[in-house]
VOPA-431426 format. One line per field, with one value per residue (C-alpha): x, y, z. Coordinates in steps of 0.1 Angstrom, whole numbers, plus 5000, padded with zeros to 4 digits. Layout:
! VOPA-431426
u = c(X, ...)
v = c(Y, ...)
w = c(Z, ...)
END
This chain:
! VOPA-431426
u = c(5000, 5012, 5003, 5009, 5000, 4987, 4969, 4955, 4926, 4906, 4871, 4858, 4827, 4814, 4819, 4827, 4822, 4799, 4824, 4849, 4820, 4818, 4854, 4852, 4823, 4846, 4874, 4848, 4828, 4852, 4889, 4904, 4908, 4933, 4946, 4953, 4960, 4924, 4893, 4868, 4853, 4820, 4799, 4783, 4770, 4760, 4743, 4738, 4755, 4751, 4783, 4778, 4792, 4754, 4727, 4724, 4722, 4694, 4681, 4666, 4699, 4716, 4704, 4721, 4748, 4732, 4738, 4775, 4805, 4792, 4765, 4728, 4738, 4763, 4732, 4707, 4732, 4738, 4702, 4697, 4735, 4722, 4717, 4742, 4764, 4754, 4764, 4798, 4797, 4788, 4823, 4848, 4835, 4851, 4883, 4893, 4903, 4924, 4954, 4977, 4958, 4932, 4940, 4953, 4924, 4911, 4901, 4885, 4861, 4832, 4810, 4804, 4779, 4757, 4766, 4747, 4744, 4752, 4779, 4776, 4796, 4802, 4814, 4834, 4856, 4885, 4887, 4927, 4932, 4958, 4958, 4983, 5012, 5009, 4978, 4952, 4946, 4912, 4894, 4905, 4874, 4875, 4845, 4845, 4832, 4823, 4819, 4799, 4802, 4842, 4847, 4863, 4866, 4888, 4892, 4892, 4907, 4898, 4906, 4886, 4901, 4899, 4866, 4849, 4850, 4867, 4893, 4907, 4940, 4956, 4986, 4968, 4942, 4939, 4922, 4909, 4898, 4889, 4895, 4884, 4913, 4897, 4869, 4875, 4906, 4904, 4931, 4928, 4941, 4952, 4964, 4976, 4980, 5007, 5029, 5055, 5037, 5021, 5020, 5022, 5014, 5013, 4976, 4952, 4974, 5004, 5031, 5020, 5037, 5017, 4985, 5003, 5010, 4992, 4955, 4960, 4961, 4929, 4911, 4919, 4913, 4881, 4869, 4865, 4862, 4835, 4811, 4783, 4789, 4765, 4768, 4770, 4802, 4815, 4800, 4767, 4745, 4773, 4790, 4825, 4833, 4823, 4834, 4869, 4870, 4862, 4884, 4913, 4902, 4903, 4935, 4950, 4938, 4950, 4978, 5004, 4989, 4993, 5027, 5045, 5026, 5045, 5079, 5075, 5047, 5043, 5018, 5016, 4998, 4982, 4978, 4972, 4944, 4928, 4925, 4913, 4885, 4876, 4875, 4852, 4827, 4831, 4822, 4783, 4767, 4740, 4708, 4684, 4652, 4636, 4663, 4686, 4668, 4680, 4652, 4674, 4697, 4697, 4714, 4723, 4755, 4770, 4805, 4814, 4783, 4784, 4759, 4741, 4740, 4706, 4690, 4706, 4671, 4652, 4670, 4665, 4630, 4620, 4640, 4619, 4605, 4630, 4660, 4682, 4709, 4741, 4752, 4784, 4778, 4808, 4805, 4769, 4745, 4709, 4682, 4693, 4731, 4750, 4734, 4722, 4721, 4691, 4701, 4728, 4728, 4739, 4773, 4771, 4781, 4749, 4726, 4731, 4732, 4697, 4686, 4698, 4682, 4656, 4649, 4651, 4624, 4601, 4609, 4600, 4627, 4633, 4667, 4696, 4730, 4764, 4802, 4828, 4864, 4876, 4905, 4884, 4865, 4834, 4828, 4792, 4771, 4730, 4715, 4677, 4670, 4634, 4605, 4580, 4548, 4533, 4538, 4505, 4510, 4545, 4529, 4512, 4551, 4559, 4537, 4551, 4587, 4577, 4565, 4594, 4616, 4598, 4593, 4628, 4638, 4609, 4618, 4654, 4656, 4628, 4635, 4603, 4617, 4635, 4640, 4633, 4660, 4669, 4642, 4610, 4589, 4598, 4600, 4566, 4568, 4597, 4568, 4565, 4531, 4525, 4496, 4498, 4525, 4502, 4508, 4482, 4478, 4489, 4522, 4529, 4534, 4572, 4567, 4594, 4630, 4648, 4635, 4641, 4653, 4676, 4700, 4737, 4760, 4789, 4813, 4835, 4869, 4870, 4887, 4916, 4909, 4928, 4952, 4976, 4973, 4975, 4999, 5034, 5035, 5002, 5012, 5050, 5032, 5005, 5027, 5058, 5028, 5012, 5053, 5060, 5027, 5036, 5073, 5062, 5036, 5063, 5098, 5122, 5149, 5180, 5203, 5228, 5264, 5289, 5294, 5251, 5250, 5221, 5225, 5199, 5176, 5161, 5125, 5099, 5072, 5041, 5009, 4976, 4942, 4935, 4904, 4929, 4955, 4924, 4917, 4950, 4951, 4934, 4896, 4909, 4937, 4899, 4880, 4907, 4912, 4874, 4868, 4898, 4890, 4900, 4913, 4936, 4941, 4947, 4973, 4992, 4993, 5009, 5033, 5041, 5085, 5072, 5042, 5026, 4991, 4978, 4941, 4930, 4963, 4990, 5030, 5058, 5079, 5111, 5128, 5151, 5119, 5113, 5117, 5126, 5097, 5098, 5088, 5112, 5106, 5095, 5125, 5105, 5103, 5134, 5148, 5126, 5137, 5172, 5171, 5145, 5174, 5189, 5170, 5148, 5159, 5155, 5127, 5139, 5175, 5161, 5131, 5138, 5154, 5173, 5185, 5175, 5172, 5194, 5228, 5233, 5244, 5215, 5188, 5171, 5167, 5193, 5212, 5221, 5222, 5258, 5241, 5212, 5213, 5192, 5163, 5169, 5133, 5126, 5094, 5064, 5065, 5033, 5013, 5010, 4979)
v = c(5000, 5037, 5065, 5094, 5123, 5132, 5164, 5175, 5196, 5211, 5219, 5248, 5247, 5218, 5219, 5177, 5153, 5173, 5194, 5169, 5150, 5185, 5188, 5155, 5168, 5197, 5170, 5148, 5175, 5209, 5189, 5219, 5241, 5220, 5205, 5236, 5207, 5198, 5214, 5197, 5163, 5149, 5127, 5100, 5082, 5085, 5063, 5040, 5001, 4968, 4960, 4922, 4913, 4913, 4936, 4968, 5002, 5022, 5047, 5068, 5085, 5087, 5120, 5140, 5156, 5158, 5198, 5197, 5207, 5188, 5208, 5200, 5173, 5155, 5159, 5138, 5116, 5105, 5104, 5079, 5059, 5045, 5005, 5007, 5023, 4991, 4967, 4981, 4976, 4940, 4936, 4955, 4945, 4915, 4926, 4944, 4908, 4896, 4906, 4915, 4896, 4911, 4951, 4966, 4979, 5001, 5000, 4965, 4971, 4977, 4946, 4936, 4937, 4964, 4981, 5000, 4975, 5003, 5026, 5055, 5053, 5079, 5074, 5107, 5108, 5139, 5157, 5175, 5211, 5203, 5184, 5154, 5151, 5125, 5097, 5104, 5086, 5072, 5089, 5089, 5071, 5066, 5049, 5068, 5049, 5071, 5047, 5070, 5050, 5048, 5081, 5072, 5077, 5052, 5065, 5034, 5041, 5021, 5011, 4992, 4963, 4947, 4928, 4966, 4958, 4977, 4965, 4986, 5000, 4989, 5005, 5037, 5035, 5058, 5069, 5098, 5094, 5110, 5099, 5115, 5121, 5134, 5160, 5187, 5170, 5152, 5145, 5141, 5114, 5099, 5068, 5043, 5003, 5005, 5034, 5017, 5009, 5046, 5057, 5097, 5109, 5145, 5153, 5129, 5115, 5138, 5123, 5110, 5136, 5161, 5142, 5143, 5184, 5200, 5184, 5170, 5208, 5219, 5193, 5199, 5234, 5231, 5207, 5232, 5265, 5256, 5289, 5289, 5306, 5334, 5324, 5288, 5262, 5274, 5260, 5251, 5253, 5235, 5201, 5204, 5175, 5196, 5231, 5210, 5201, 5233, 5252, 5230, 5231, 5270, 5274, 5250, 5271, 5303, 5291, 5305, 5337, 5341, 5326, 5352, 5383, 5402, 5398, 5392, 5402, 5438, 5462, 5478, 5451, 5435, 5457, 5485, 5467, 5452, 5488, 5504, 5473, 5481, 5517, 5512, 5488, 5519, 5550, 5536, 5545, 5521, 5541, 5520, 5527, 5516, 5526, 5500, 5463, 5430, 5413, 5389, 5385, 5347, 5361, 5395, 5394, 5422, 5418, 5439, 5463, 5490, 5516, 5493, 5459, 5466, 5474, 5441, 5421, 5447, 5453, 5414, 5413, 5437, 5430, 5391, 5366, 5342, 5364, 5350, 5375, 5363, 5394, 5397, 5427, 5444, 5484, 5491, 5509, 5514, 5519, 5558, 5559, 5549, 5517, 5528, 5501, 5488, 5461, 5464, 5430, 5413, 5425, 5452, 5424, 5402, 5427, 5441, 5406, 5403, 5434, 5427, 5387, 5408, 5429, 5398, 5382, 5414, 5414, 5372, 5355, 5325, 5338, 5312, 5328, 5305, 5315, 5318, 5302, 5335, 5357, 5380, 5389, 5397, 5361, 5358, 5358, 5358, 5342, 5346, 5314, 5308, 5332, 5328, 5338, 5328, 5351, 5363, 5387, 5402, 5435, 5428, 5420, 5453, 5476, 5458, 5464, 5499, 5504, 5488, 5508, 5540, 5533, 5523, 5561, 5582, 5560, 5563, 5582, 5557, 5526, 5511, 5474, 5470, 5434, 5421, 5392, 5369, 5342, 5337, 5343, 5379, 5386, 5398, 5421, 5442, 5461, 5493, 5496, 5528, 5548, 5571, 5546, 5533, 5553, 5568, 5541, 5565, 5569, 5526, 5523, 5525, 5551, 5570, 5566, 5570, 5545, 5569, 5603, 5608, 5578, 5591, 5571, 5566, 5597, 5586, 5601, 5599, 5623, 5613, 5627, 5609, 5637, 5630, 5656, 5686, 5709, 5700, 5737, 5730, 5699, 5707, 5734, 5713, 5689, 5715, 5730, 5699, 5694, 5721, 5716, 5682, 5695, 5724, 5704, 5696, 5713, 5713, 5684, 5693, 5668, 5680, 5677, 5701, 5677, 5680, 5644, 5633, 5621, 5603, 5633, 5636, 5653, 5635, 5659, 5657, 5629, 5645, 5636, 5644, 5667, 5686, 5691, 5703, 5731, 5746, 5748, 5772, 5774, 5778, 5746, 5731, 5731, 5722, 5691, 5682, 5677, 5647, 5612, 5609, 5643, 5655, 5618, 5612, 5635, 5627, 5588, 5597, 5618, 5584, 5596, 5622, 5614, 5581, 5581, 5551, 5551, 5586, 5601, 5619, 5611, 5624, 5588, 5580, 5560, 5543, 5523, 5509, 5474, 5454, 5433, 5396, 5382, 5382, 5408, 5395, 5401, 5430, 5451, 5445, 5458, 5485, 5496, 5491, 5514, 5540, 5550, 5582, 5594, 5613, 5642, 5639, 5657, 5658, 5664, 5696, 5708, 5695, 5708, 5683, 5667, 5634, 5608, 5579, 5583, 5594, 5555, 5543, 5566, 5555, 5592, 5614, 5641, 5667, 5669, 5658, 5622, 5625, 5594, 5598, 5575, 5535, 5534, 5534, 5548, 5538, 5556, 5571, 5558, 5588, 5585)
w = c(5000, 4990, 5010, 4986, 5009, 5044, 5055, 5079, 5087, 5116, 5116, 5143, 5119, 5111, 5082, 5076, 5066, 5042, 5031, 5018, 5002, 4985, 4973, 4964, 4938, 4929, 4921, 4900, 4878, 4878, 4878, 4860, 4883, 4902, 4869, 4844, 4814, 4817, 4803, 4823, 4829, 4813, 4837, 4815, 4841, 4877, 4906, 4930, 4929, 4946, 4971, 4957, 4921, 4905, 4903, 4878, 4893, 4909, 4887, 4919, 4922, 4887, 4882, 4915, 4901, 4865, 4854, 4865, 4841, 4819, 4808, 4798, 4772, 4801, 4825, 4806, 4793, 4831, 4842, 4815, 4822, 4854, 4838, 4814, 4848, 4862, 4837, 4835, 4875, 4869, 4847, 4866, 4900, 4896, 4888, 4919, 4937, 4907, 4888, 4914, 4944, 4971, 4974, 5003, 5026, 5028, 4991, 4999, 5031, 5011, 5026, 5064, 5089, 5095, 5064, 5034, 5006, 4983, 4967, 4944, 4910, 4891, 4854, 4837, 4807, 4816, 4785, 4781, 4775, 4741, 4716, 4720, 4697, 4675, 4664, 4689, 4720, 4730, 4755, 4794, 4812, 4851, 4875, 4906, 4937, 4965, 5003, 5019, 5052, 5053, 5039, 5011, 4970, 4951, 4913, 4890, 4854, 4824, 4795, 4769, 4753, 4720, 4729, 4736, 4773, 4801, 4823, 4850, 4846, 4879, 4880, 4881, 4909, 4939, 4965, 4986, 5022, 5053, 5086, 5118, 5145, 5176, 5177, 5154, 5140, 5108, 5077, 5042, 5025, 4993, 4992, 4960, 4959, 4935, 4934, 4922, 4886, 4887, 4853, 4847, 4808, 4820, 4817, 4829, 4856, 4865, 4889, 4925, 4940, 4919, 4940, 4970, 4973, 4945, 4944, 4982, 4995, 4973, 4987, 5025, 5017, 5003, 5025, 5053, 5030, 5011, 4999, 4976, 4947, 4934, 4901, 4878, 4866, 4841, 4805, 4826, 4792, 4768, 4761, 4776, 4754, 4721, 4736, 4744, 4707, 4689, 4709, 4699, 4665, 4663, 4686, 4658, 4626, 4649, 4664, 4639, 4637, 4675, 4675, 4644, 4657, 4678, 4660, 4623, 4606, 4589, 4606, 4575, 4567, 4595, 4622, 4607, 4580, 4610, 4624, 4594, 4592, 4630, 4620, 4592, 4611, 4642, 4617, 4625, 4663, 4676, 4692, 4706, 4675, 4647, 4628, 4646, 4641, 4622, 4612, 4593, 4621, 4640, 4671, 4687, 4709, 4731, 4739, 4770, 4755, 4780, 4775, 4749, 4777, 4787, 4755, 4735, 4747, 4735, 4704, 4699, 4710, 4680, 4653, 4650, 4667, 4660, 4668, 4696, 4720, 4739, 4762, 4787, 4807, 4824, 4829, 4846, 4827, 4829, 4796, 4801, 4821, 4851, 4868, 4900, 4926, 4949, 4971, 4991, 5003, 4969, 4951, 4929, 4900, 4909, 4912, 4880, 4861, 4878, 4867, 4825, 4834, 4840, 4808, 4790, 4810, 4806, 4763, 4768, 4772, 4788, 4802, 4809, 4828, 4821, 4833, 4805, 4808, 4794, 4819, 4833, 4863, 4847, 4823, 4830, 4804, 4797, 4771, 4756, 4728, 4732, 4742, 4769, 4743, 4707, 4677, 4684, 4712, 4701, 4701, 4738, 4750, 4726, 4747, 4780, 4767, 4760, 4795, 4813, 4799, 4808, 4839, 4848, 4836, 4853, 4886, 4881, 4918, 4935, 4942, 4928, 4918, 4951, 4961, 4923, 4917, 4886, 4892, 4871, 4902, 4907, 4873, 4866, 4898, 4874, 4857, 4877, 4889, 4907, 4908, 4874, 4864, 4831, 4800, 4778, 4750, 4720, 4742, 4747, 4708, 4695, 4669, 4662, 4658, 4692, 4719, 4746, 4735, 4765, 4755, 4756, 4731, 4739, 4724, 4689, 4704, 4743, 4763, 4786, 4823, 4844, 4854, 4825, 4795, 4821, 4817, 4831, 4843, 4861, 4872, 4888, 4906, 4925, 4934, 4948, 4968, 4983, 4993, 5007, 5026, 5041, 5049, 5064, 5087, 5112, 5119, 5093, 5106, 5078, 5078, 5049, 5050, 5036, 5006, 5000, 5012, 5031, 5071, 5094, 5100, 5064, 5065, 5056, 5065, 5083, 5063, 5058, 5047, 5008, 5021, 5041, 5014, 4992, 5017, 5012, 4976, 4958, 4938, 4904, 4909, 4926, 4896, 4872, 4891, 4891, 4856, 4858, 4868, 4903, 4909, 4933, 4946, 4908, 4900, 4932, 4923, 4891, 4910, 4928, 4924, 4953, 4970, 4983, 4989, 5015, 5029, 5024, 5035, 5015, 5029, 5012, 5000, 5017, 4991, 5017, 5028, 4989, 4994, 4964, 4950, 4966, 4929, 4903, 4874, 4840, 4815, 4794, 4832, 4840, 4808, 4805, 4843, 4836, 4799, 4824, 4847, 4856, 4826, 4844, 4869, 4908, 4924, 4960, 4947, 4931, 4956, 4984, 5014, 5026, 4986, 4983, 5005, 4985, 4974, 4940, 4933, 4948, 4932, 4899, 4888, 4883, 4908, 4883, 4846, 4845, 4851, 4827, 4801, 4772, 4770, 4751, 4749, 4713, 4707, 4688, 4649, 4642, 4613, 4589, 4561)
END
């Protein structure tokens, strides 16, 4: 017997054994996200089996876990598995007490006295993130067998022979357990019978130690830290298994593309043709009107949408019956601006994926929400395929739409949908219905152009307000007044020698509050600063070679204090640091009092223009028309 990893774990919460029965689900549907070279699992099978060598499985429980990663297709596919799960029971069973002899318990005390006469089995195929090199291999199948009773999970690999029957791959089984200590002590286990013939092809089955650190940590951690998630698996509406294979097949076409772009192809004619494409299909704004439908259009999508996220179910909703949306909200808008929110209990995130759910139900949608494997914080998407009404009261769901969306902008300041959430329950309650809420009937239909005339596009060329194209002039003198603000807070401690060089009693000045640095600078500076991004707190940030701004408060930085970063620098930083130095000169060596705190060795900015170096950067050339 191999134990391959110990760890152990302590519950204050109690937390287990439900919690590692939990993980072990995690483990079984979602095994990429402790295994980065998978893309998922699909369960094809799922129930309950005899302890004995006959018998066929229970059909009761094959359909538990159905709607995992493996999507709506995965689902059904295991709710209808359960007999065939139970004939492939009826042939491996067997094979567990042969081969290499009896296996070392605990992989074998699954009969006895006074015990359940059942297991649960759980058949998944683990689907790889690449493409192998070379012929293909057949498909990586394992039979998971959960023993409830002992607390254990023993993953049985197979492999199907000539005969079209499965065998178990031996050398390959292990096992998961938990084991109570004392109390509120437990460990987490993972055990194999033959380490010695463990056989690693990188993907499906890593090395043991991989098992023994890697997943064995997850495991123990998410035994005990188990939170519900506020939104679904990832791929929850897909087949992993066809997902898996068409994103191979397009990384494959793309691959080269991806691989020659940053070094060898021409932007004269790549990037710069791809821009002028983007450009043309950008010359054209969308308002939200009769001017902007696609009747001929199969689906809709919004991509990161912004201003336009809430209207894409509307858009959808009038352009034909048949027409179908995909959206992936990320900025918060409402039909006529900023989202405002309503319900401080749910993330701002949730509440406004309720909230688009939400329009789609009111234009009739049956709305469905997945999670995208994409690198992003906000991956959820919401999708509207099939409506909730016949063709024949499109213009019924018209006048409804028309209303909705009125109502959402004349209560923009009350709060007259509070406590509506993304369930089909609530969803009729979305309809403001206050007294003098109804609209004259002349005023429901959607004549005209312009859905709602107070919709505010997003502008062709945005402006840059975060501080940066002020004037340097401006600039330099806001941030030599805030110093000489925080210096002059607290006596001035000069430490200079005869030689300029800086001793022990450097001043660092006195911190203050950003509303208290705003009262000593004057209106006209004020109001400048207002109409950036951020402001005052803004401009100082950029300034971070002077100033260092941490919880509200403005401190003049001590550059002896820098630490070096613990994580090593990616090549392109560290170059781009190294060509940056002593090209620009020092602040506190010019301003103030006391020089700079660093030597002039020490300092990354220069002490004088004798030590100026001219920039390696090489800069970007300008495409000229």
């Amino acid at each position: 017997m191999g134990p391959v990893g110990t760890a152990a774990v302590r519950d204050g919460g109690a937390a287990l054994p439900h919690g590692f029965w939990a993980a072990v689900r995690v483990w079984l549907e979602k095994p990429q996200v402790a295994n980065r070279r998978l893309c998922g699992a699909a369960i094809e099978a799922e129930g309950t089996v005899p302890l004995g060598e006959a018998g066929e499985a229970s059909p009761s429980l094959a359909a538990v876990w159905a709607g995992g990663s493996g999507g709506g297709q995965e689902g059904r596919a295991a709710s209808g598995g359960a007999a065939e799960l139970g004939r492939l029971w009826t042939e491996v069973r067997g094979q567990l007490t042969t081969g290499h002899g009896h296996l070392p318990a605990p992989l074998t005390p699954w009969g006895g006295p006074g015990r359940r006469s059942e297991l649960r089995a759980v058949l998944r195929t683990l689907l790889p993130r690449g493409r192998p090199v070379g012929p293909p291999a057949p498909p990586t199948k394992e039979l998971a067998v959960q023993d409830f009773y002992n607390g254990t999970v023993t993953f049985l690999p197979l492999e199907e022979n000539s005969e079209g029957k499965y065998q178990i791959k031996k050398c390959n089984i292990y096992q998961i357990q938990l084991t109570q200590i004392k109390d509120e002590e437990w460990c987490v286990s993972i055990v194999a019978p033959f380490p010695e013939d463990w056989f690693s092809d990188g993907i499906a089955y890593p090395k043991l130690a991989w098992l023994g650190n890697e997943l064995l940590s997850k495991l123990a951690k998410w035994s005990v830290e188990q939170k519900p998630s506020e939104f679904k698996s990832t791929l929850s509406l897909i087949s992993v298994a066809k997902y898996s294979k068409v994103y191979q097949d397009l990384k494959e076409k793309y691959k080269e593309m991806v691989k020659v772009w940053p070094e060898v192809t021409d932007p004269e004619k790549f990037v710069y043709e791809d821009v002028a494409i983007a450009t043309y299909l950008l010359e054209s704004t969308i308002m939200p009107g009769d001017s902007h439908l696609f009747p001929d259009t199969d689906w809709l999508i919004g991509n990161h949408s912004d201003e336009l996220t809430p209207w894409i179910p509307v858009i959808a909703a009038r352009s034909s019956y048949l027409c179908c949306y995909f959206v992936l909200p990320c900025c918060f808008f409402d039909f006529h601006g900023k989202y405002s929110r309503r319900q401080s209990k749910k993330t701002q995130y949730r509440e406004y994926l309720d909230f688009v759910a939400q329009v789609g139900f009111v234009c009739g949608f049956h709305v469905e929400e997945d999670c995208l494997r994409i690198p992003s914080t906000k991956r959820v998407c919401l999708i509207g395929k099939n409506r909730t009404y016949p063709p024949t009261e499109c213009a019924l769901f018209d006048k409804q739409i028309t209303q909705y969306i009125n109502n959402r902008q004349t209560c923009a300041g009350v709060m007259c949908d509070r406590g509506v959430g993304f369930n089909h329950k609530d969803h009729s309650d979305g309809v403001c219905k206050e007294a003098g809420s109804e609209l004259p009937e002349n005023e429901t239909d959607t004549a005209g152009t312009i859905w709602m005339p107070g919709f505010q596009p997003r502008e062709k060329v945005e402006q840059i307000r975060n501080c940066a194209s002020l004037p340097r002039d401006f600039v330099d003198d806001v941030v030599l007044s805030v110093a000489n603000l925080l210096l002059n807070a607290t006596p001035q401690k000069s430490g200079s020698n005869m030689h300029g060089e800086n001793m022990n009693t450097w001043n660092q000045g006195e911190s203050l509050s950003l509303k208290e640095v705003a009262e000593h600078l004057n209106k006209e500076t004020l109001k400048r600063l207002k109409s950036e991004y951020g402001g005052l707190q803004t401009l100082l940030k950029n300034n971070h070679q002077v100033f260092e701004v941490l919880n509200g408060r403005v401190h003049i930085r001590d550059w002896r204090k820098e630490k070096p970063s613990r994580k090593t620098k990616p090549e392109v930083k560290r170059r781009l640091s190294a060509e940056a130095f002593k090209t620009r000169l020092c602040w506190f060596f010019i301003h103030h009092p006391d020089g700079c705190s660093l030597p002039s060795e020490s300092c990354p900015y220069a002490h004088g223009t004798e030590e100026l170096r001219q920039s390696q950067i090489i800069k970007k050339k300008k495409h000229i028309q």
